[in-house]
C-alpha positions as a Markdown table, in Angstrom:
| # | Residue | x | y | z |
|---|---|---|---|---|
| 1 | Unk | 0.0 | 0.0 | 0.0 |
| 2 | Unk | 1.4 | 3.5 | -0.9 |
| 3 | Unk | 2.1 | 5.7 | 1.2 |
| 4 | Unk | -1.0 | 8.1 | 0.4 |
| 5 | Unk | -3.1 | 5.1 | 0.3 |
| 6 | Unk | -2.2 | 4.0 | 3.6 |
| 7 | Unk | -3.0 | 7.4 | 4.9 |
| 8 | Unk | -6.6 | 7.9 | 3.6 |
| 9 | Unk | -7.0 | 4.3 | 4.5 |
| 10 | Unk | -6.5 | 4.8 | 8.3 |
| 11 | Unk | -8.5 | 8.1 | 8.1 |
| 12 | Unk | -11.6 | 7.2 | 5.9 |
| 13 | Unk | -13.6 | 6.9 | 8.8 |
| 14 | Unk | -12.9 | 10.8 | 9.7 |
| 15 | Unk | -13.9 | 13.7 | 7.9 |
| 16 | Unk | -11.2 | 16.3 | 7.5 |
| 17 | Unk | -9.7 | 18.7 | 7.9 |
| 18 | Unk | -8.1 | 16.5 | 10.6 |
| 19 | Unk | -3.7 | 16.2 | 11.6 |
| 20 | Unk | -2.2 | 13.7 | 11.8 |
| 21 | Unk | 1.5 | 11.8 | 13.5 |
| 22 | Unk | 2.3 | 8.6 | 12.1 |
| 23 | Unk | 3.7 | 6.6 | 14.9 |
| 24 | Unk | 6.6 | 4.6 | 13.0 |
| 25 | Unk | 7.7 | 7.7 | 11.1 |
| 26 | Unk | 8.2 | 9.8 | 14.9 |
| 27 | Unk | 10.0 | 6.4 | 16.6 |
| 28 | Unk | 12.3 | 6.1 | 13.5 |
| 29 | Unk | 13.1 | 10.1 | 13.7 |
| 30 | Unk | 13.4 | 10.0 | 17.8 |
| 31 | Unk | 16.1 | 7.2 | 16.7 |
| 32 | Unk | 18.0 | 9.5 | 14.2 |
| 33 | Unk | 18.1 | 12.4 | 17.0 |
| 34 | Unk | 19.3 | 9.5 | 19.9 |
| 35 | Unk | 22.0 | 8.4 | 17.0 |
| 36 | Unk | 23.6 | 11.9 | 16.1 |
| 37 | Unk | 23.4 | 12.6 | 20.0 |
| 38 | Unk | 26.1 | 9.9 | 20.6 |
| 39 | Unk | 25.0 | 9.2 | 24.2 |
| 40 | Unk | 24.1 | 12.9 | 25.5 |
| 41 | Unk | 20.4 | 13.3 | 26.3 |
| 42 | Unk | 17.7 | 15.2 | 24.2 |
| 43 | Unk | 15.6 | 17.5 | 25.6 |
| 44 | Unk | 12.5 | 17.7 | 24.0 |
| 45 | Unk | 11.0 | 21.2 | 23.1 |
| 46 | Unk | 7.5 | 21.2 | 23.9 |
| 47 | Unk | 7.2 | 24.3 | 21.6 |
| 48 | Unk | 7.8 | 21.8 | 18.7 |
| 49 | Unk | 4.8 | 19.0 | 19.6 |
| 50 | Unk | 2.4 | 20.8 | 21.5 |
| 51 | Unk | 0.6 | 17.7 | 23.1 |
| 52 | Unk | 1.2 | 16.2 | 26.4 |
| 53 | Unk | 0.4 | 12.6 | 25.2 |
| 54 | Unk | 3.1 | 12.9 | 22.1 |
| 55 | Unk | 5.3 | 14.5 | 25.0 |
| 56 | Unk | 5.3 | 11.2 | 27.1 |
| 57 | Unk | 5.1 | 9.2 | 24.1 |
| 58 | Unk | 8.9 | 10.2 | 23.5 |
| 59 | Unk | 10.0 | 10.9 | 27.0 |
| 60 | Unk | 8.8 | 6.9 | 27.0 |
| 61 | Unk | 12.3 | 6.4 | 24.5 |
| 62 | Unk | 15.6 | 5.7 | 25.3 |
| 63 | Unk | 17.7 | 9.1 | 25.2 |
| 64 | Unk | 15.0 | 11.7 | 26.0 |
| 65 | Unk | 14.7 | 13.1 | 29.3 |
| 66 | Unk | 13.3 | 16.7 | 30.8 |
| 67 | Unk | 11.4 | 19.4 | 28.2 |
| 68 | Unk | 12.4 | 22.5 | 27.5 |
| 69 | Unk | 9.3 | 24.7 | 27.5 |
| 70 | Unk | 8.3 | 28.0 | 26.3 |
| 71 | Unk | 6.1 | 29.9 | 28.6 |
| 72 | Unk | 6.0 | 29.4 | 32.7 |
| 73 | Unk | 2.2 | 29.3 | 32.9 |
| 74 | Unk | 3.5 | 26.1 | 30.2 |
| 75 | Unk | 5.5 | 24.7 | 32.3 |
| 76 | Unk | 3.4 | 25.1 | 35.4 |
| 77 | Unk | 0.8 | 23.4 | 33.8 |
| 78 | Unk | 2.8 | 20.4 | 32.6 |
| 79 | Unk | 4.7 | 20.0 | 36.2 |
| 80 | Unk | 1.1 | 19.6 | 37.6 |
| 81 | Unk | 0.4 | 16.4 | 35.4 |
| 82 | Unk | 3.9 | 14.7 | 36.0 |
| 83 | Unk | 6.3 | 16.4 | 34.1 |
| 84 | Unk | 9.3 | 16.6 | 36.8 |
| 85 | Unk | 11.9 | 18.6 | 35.0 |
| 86 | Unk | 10.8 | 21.4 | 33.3 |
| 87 | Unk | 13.7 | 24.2 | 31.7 |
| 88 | Unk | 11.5 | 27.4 | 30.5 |
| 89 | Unk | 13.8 | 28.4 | 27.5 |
| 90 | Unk | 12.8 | 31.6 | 27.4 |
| 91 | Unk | 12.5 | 34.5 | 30.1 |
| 92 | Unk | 9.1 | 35.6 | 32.0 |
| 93 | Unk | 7.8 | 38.7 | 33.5 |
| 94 | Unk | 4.6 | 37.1 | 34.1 |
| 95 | Unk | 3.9 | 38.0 | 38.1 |
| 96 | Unk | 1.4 | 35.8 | 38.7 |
| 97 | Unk | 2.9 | 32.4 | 37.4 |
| 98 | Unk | 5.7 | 33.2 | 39.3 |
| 99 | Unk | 3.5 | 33.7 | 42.4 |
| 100 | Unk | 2.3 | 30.5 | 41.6 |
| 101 | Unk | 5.2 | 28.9 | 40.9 |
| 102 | Unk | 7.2 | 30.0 | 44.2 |
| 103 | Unk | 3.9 | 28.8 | 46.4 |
| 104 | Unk | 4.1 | 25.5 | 45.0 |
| 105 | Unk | 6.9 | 23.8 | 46.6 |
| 106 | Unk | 6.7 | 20.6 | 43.8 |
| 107 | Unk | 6.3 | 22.8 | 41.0 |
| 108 | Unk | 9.6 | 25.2 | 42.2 |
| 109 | Unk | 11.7 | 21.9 | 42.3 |
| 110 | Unk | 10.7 | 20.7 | 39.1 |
| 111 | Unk | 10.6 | 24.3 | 36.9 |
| 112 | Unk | 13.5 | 25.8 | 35.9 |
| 113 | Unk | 13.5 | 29.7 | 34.7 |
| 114 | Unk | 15.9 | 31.2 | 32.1 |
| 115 | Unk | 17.4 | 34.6 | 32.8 |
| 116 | Unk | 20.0 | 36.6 | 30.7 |
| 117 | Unk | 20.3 | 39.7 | 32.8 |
| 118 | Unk | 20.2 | 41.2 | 36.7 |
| 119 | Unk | 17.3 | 43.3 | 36.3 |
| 120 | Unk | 14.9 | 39.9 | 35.3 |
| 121 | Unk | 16.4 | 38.4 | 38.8 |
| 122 | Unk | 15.5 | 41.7 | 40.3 |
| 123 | Unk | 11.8 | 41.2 | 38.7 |
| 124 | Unk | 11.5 | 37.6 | 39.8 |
| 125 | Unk | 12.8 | 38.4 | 43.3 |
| 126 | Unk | 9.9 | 41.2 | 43.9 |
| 127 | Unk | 7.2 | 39.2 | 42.5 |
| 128 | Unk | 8.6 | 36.2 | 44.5 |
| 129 | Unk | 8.9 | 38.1 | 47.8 |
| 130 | Unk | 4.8 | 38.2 | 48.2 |
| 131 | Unk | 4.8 | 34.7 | 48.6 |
| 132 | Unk | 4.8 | 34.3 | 52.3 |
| 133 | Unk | 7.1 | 31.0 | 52.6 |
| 134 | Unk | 8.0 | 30.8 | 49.1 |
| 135 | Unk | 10.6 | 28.5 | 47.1 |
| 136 | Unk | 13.7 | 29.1 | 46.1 |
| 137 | Unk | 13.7 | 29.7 | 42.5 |
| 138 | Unk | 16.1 | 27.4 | 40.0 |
| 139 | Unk | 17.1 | 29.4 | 37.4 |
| 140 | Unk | 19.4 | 28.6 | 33.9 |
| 141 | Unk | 21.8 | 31.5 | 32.2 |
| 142 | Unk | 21.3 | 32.0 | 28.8 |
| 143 | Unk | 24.4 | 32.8 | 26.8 |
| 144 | Unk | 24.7 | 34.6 | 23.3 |
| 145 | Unk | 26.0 | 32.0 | 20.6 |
| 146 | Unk | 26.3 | 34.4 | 18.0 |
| 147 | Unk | 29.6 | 34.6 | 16.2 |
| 148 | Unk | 31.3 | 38.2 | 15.7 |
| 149 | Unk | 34.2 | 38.0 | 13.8 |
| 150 | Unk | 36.0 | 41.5 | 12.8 |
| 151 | Unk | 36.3 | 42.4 | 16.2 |
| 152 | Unk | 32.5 | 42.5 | 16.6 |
| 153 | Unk | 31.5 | 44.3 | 13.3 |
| 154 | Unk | 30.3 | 41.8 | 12.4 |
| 155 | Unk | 27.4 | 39.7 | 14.1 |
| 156 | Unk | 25.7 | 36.1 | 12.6 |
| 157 | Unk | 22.8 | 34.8 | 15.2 |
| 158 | Unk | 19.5 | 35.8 | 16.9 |
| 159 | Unk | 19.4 | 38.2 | 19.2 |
| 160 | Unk | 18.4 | 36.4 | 22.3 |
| 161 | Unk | 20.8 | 36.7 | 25.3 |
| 162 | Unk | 23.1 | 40.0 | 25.8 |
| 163 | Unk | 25.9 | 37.7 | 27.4 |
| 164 | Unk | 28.2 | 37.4 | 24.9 |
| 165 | Unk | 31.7 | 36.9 | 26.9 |
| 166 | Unk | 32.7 | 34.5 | 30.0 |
| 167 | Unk | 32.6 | 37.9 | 31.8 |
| 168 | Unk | 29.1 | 39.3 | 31.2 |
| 169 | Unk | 28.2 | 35.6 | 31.8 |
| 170 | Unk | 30.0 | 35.4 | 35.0 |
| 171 | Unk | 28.9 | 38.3 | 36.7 |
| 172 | Unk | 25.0 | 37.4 | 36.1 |
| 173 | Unk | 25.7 | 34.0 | 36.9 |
| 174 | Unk | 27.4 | 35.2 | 40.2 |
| 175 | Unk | 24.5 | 37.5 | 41.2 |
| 176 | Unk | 22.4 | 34.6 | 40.9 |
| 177 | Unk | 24.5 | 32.1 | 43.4 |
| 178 | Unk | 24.7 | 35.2 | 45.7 |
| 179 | Unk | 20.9 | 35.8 | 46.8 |
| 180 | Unk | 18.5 | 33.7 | 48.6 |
| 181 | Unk | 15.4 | 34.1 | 46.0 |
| 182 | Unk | 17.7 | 31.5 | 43.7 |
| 183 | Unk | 19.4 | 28.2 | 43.0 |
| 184 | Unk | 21.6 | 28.7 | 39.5 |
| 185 | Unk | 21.3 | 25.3 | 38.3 |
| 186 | Unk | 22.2 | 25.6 | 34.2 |
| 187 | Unk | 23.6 | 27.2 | 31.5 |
| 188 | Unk | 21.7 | 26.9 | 27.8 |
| 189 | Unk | 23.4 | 28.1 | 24.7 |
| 190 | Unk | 21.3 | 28.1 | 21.4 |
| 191 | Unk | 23.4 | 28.5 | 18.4 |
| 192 | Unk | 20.7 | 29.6 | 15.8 |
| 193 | Unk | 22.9 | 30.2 | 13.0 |
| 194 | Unk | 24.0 | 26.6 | 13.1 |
| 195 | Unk | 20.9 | 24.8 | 14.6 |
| 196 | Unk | 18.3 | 26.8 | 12.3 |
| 197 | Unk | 19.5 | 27.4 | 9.3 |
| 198 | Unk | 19.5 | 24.9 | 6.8 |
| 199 | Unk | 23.2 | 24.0 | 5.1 |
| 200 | Unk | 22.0 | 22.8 | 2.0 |
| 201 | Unk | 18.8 | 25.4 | 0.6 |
| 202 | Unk | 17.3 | 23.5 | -2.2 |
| 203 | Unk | 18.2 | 24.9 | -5.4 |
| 204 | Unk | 20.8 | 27.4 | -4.2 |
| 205 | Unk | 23.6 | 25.4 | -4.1 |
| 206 | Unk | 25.9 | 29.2 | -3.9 |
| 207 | Unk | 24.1 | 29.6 | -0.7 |
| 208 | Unk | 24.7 | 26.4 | 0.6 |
| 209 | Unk | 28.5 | 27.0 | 0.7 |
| 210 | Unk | 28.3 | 30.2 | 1.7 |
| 211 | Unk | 25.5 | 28.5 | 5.1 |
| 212 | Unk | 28.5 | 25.8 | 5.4 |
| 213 | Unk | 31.6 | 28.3 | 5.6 |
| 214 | Unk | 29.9 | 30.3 | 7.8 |
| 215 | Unk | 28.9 | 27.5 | 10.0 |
| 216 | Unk | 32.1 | 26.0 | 10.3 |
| 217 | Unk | 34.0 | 29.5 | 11.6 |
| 218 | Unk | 30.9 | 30.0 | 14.1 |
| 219 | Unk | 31.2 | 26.5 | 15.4 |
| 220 | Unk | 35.3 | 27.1 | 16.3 |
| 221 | Unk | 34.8 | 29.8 | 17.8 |
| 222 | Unk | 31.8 | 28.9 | 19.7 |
| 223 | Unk | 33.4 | 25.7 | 21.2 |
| 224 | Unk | 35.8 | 27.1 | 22.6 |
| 225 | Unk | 34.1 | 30.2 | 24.1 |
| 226 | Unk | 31.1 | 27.9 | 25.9 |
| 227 | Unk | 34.0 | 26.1 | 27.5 |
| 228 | Unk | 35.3 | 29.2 | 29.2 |
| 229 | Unk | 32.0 | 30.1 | 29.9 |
| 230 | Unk | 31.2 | 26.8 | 31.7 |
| 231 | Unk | 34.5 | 26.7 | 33.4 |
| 232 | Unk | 34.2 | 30.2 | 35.2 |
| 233 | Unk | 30.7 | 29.2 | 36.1 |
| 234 | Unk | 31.5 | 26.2 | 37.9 |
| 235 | Unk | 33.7 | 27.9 | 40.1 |
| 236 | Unk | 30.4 | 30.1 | 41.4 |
| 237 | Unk | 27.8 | 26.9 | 41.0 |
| 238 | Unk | 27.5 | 23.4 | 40.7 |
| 239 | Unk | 25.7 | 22.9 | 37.6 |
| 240 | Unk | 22.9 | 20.3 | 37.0 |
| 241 | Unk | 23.0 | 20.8 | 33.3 |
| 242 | Unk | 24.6 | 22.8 | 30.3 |
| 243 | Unk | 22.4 | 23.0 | 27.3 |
| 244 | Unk | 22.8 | 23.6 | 23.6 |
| 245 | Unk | 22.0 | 22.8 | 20.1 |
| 246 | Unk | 19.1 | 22.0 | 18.2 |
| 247 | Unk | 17.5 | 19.8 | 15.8 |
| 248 | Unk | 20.0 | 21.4 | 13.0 |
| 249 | Unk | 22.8 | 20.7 | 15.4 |
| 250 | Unk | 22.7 | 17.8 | 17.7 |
| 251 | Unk | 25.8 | 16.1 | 16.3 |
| 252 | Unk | 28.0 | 18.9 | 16.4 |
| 253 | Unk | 26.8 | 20.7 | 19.7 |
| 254 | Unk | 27.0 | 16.6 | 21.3 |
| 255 | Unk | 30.4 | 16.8 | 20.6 |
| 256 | Unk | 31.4 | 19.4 | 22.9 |
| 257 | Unk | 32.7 | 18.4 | 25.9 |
| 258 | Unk | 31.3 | 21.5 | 27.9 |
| 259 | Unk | 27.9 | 20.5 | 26.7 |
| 260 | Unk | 26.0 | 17.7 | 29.1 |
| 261 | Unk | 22.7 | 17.9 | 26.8 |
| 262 | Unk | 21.1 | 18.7 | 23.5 |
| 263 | Unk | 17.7 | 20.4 | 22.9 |
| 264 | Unk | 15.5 | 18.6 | 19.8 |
| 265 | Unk | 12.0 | 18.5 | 18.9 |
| 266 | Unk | 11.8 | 19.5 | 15.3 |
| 267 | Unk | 13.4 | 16.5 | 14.5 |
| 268 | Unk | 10.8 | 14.4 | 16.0 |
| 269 | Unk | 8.1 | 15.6 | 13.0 |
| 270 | Unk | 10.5 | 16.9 | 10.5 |
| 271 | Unk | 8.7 | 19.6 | 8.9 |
| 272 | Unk | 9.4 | 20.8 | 5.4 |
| 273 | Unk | 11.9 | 23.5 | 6.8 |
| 274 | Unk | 14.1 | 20.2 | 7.4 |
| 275 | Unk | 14.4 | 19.8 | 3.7 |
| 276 | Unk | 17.3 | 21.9 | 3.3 |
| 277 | Unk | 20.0 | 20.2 | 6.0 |
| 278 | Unk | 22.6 | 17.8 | 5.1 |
| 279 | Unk | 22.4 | 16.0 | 8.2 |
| 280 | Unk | 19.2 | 16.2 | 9.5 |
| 281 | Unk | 17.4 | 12.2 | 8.3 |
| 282 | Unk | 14.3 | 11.1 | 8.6 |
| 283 | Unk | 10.6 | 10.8 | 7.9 |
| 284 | Unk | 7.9 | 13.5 | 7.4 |
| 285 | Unk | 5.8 | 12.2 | 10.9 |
| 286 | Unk | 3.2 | 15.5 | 11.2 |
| 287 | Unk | 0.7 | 15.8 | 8.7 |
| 288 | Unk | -2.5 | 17.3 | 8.1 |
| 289 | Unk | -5.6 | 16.7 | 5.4 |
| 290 | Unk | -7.7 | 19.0 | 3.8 |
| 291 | Unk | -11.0 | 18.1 | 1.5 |
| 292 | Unk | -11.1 | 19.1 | -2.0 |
| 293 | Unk | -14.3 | 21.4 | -1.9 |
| 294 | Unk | -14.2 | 22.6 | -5.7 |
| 295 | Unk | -13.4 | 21.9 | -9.3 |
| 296 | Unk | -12.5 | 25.3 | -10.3 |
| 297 | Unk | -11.4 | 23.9 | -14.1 |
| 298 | Unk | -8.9 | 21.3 | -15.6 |
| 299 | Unk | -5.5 | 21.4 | -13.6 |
| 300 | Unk | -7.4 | 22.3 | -10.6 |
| 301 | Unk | -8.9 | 21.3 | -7.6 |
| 302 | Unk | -9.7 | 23.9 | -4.2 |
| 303 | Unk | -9.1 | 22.9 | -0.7 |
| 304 | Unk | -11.1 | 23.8 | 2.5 |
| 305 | Unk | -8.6 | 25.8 | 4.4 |
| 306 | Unk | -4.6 | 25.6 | 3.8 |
| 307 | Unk | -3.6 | 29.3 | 5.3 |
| 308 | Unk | -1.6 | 28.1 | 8.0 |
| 309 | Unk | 1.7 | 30.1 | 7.6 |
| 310 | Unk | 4.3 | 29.3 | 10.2 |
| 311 | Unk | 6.5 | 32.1 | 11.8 |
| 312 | Unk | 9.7 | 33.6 | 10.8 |
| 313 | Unk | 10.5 | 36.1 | 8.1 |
| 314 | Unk | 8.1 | 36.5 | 5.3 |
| 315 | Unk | 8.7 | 33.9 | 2.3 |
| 316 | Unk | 8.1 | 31.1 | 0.3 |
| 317 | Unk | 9.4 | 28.6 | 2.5 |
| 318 | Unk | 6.8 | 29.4 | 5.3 |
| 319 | Unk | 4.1 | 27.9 | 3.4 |
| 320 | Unk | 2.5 | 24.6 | 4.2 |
| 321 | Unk | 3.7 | 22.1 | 1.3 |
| 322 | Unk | 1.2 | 20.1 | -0.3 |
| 323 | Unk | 2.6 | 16.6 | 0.1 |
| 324 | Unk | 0.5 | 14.0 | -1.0 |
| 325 | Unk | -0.6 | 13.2 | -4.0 |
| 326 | Unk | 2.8 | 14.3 | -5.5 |
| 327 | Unk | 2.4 | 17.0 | -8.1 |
| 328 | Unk | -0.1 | 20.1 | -6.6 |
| 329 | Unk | 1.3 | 23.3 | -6.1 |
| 330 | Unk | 0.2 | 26.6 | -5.2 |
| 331 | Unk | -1.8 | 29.3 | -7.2 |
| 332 | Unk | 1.0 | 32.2 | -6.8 |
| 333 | Unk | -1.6 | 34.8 | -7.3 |
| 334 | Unk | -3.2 | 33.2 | -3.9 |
| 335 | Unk | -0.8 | 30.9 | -1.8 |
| 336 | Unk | -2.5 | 29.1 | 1.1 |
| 337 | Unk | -5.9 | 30.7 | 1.4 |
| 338 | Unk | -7.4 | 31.5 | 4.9 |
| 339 | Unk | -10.5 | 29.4 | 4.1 |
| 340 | Unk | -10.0 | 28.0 | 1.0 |
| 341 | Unk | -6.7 | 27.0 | -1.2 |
| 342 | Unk | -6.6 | 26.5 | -5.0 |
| 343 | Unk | -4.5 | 23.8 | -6.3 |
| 344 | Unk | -2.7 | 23.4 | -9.4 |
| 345 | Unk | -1.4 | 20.9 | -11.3 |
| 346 | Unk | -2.2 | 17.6 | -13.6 |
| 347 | Unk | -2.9 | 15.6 | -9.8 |
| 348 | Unk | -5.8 | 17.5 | -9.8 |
| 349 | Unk | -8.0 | 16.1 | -12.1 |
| 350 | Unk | -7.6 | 12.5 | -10.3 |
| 351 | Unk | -9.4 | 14.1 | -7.3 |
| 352 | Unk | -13.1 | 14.2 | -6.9 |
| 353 | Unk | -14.9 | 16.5 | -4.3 |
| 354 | Unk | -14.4 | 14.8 | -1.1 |
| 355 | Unk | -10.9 | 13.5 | -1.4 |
| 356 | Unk | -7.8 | 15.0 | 0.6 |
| 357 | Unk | -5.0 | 16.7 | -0.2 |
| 358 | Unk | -2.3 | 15.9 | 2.5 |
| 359 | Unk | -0.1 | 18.5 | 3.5 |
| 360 | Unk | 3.7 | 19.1 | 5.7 |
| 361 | Unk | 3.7 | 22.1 | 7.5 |
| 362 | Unk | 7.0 | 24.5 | 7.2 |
| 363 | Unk | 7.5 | 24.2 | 10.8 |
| 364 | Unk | 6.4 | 21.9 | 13.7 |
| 365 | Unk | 4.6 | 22.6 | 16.6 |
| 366 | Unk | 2.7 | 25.8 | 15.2 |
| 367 | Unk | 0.5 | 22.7 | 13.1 |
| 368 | Unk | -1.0 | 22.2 | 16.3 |
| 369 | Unk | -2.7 | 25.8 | 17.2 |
| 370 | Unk | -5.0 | 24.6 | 14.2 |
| 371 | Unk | -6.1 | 21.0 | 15.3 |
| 372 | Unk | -7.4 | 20.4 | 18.8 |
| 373 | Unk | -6.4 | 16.3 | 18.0 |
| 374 | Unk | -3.8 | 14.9 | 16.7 |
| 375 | Unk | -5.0 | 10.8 | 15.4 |
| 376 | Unk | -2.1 | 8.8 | 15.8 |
| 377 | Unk | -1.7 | 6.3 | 13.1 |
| 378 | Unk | -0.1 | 3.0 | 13.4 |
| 379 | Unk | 0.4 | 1.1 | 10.1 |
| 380 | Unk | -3.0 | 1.0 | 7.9 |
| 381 | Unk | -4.9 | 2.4 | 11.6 |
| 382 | Unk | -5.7 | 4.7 | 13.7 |
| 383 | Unk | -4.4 | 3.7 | 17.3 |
| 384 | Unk | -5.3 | 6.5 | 19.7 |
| 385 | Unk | -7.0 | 10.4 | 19.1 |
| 386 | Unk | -4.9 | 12.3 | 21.3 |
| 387 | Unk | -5.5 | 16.4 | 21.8 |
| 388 | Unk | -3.3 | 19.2 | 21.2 |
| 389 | Unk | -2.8 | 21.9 | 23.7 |
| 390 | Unk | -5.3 | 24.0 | 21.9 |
| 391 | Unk | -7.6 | 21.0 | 22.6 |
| 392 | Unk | -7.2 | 21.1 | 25.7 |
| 393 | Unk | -8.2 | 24.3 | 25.9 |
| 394 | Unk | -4.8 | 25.9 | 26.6 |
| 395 | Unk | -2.8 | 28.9 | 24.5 |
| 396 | Unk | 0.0 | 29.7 | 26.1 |
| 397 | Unk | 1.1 | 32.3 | 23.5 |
């Protein structure tokens, strides 16, 4: 049975649109990610599934352990249904979940915060302070990974953390060991330019050099600076973890000795994105189906739906890709419509109104803000509905 066939065979009994994870296609991926880890642990970002039940699903695996979150009111949420070790990958100012999270003493020992700068421990710690018997709060220094060669005229990365230098890292670091409000637990390191951008852009083989050359002079660099980093911290703290990488990275960023643990999630459903990285193997494991609604003319069929864009800057690349069957593309003059998407191409006059079109998303996670299930299918069958966080009635962003 084809590939396609298998898919509308385990889904005829539901009417779409509907999303979908095929179970062999996320172990076989979770396998790739434990491989090119080469015995560190991957911790999965919960940004990049979006369901609890996929969540434990691959925390279940061999080489997974802890999430890395995005939002605390996330991460308070998942530390109250069993998650025990929870890193928040991103900073809060959110007064209330931190209320909440300093008042529950199970939650404070499983949820760790991420801070980049004095004035977000000084925020924490007078938010904290109205807790009458409150937690200590665990907390994780975020570094900047970005390369700046020319003496800094020069600057490849996102602009996350303003700690560039063992210094700047040091003295936040050291501020954080030195009050009561806080136990500094981490470091985390995320080298974007490596980890998220692809090294081999289909088609632009120029580009794909240029990706690689940069990538290789940000990668020396970066070594060698985390491992001063992590040495001058572990003369303030005794850290429980130092993070880095991504899906884009695991292999190199494993293969740093300062490093104790990889981030990963993408990986797990390889969305379309994925395409364009040498290293990065696997199966397409997130899908979703749409329903042909219309017969606009020869060479064409129109799909209920399709406008779900993922984030990041403006392009081509952050469409949805019709997947399956091979050989529909776009209407330029439309794109991925908010309710409806025309189709083109000779595919289209083999589908009747009613069929589905199945699609890959450009990213991961952000699939599920537009399904509240996910059906998880295991050979020709369905095996379990589970829901999204959307279905469970909880946006954290």
């Amino acid at each position: 049975m084809s590939h396609l066939d298998r898919l509308n065979h385990a889904t005829a009994h539901l009417d779409p649109p509907l999303a979908v994870v095929d179970l062999a296609a996320l172990r076989f991926n979770a396998t790739e990610l434990v491989r090119r880890a080469a015995g560190k642990q991957i911790r999965v970002a919960s940004k990049s599934l979006r369901s609890r039940e996929v969540l434990r699903a691959v925390l279940s695996l061999d080489g997974f352990a802890g999430v890395l979150a995005f939002t605390l009111p996330e991460a308070l949420w998942l530390a109250g249904s069993g998650f025990d070790d929870v890193v928040v990958a991103y900073p809060t100012v959110d007064r209330a979940a931190l209320r909440r999270l300093a008042a529950n003493h199970a939650a404070a020992d499983a949820v760790t915060l991420m801070i980049d700068s004095i004035e977000q421990l000084d925020l924490i710690e007078k938010a904290v302070a109205e807790v009458p018997e409150a937690s200590p709060i665990r907390v994780c220094v975020d570094i900047d990974t970005s390369w700046q060669p020319l003496g800094g005229r020069v600057r490849v990365g996102a602009r996350r953390s303003p700690l560039h230098s063992p210094v700047s890292v040091t003295a936040v670091a050291r501020e954080a060991a030195d009050r009561e409000w806080f136990r500094l637990v981490g470091l985390m390191g995320y080298e974007a330019q490596i980890a998220g951008v692809g090294d081999a852009p289909p088609g632009r083989p120029l580009r794909g050099l240029a990706v690689r050359a940069m990538q290789r002079g940000s990668a020396a660099e970066l070594v060698e600076r985390r491992a001063a980093i992590v040495a001058a911290v572990k003369e303030i703290a005794q850290l429980e973890f130092v993070n880095g990488g991504g899906t884009g990275s695991v292999e190199r960023t494993a293969a740093e000795d300062a490093v104790t643990e990889i981030a990963a999630g993408s990986g797990l459903f390889l969305p379309r994105l994925f395409d364009g990285y040498r290293n990065v193997t696997g199966r397409p494991a997130a899908l979703f189906a749409l329903p042909v609604v219309r017969r606009p003319g020869p060479g064409a069929v129109t799909v209920l739906g399709g406008g779900y864009v993922a984030s990041g800057p403006p392009g081509r690349d952050r469409l949805p890709q019709p997947y399956l069957p091979r050989g529909l593309r776009f209407d330029p003059q439309e794109g991925a419509g908010e309710v409806q998407t025309p189709l083109l191409g000779a595919a289209a006059d083999n589908l009747a109104l009613g069929d589905r079109v199945w699609f890959r998303h450009a990213k991961a996670g952000e699939l599920c803000e537009r399904f509240a299930e996910l059906h998880l299918i295991e050979g020709e069958t369905v095996k379990a509905t589970v829901p999204t966080y959307r279905g469970e009635g909880r946006t954290f962003l």
